[in-house]
SERO-4910 file (N, C-alpha, C, O; in steps of 0.05 Angstrom, whole numbers):
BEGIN
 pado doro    nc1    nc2    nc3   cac1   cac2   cac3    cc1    cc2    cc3    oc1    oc2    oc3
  Unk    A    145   -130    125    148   -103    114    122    -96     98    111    -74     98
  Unk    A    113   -119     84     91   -108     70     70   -104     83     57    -88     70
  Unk    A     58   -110    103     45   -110    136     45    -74    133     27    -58    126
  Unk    A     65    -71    140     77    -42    150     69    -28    134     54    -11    143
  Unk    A     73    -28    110     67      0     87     24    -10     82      9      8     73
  Unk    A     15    -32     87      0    -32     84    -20    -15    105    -37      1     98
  Unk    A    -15    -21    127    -25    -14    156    -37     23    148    -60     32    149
  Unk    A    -18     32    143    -19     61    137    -44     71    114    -60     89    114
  Unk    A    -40     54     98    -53     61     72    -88     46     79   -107     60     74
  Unk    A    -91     29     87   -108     19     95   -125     31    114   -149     29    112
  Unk    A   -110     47    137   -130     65    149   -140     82    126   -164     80    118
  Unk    A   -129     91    120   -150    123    109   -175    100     94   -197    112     93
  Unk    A   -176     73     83   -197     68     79   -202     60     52   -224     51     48
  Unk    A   -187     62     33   -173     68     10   -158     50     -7   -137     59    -16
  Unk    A   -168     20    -14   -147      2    -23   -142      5    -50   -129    -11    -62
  Unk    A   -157     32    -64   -143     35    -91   -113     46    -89    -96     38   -104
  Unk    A   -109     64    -69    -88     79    -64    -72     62    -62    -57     59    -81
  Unk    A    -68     41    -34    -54     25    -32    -42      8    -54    -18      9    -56
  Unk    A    -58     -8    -71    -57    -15    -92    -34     -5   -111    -16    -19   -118
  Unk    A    -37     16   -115    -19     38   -130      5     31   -124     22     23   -139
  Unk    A      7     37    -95     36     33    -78     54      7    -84     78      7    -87
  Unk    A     37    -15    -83     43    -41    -72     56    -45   -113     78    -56   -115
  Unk    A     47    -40   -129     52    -34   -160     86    -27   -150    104    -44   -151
  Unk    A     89      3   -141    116     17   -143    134      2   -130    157     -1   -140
  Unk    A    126    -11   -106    143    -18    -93    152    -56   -111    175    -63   -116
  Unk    A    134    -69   -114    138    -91   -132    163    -81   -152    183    -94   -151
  Unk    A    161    -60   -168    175    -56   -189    206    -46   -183    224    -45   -199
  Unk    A    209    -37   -148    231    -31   -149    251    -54   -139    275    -50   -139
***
């Protein structure tokens, strides 16, 4: 799963964004 939400975020090129995400989703 974490593969999956990464894949997306990783194109645009962008691993601050991702980063961010991987935060929200840890916390839920």
């Amino acid at each position: 799963m974490r593969k999956w939400k990464f894949k997306p975020f990783v194109r645009d090129g962008q691993p601050v964004r991702a980063t961010g995400y991987v935060n929200f989703n840890f916390a839920l």
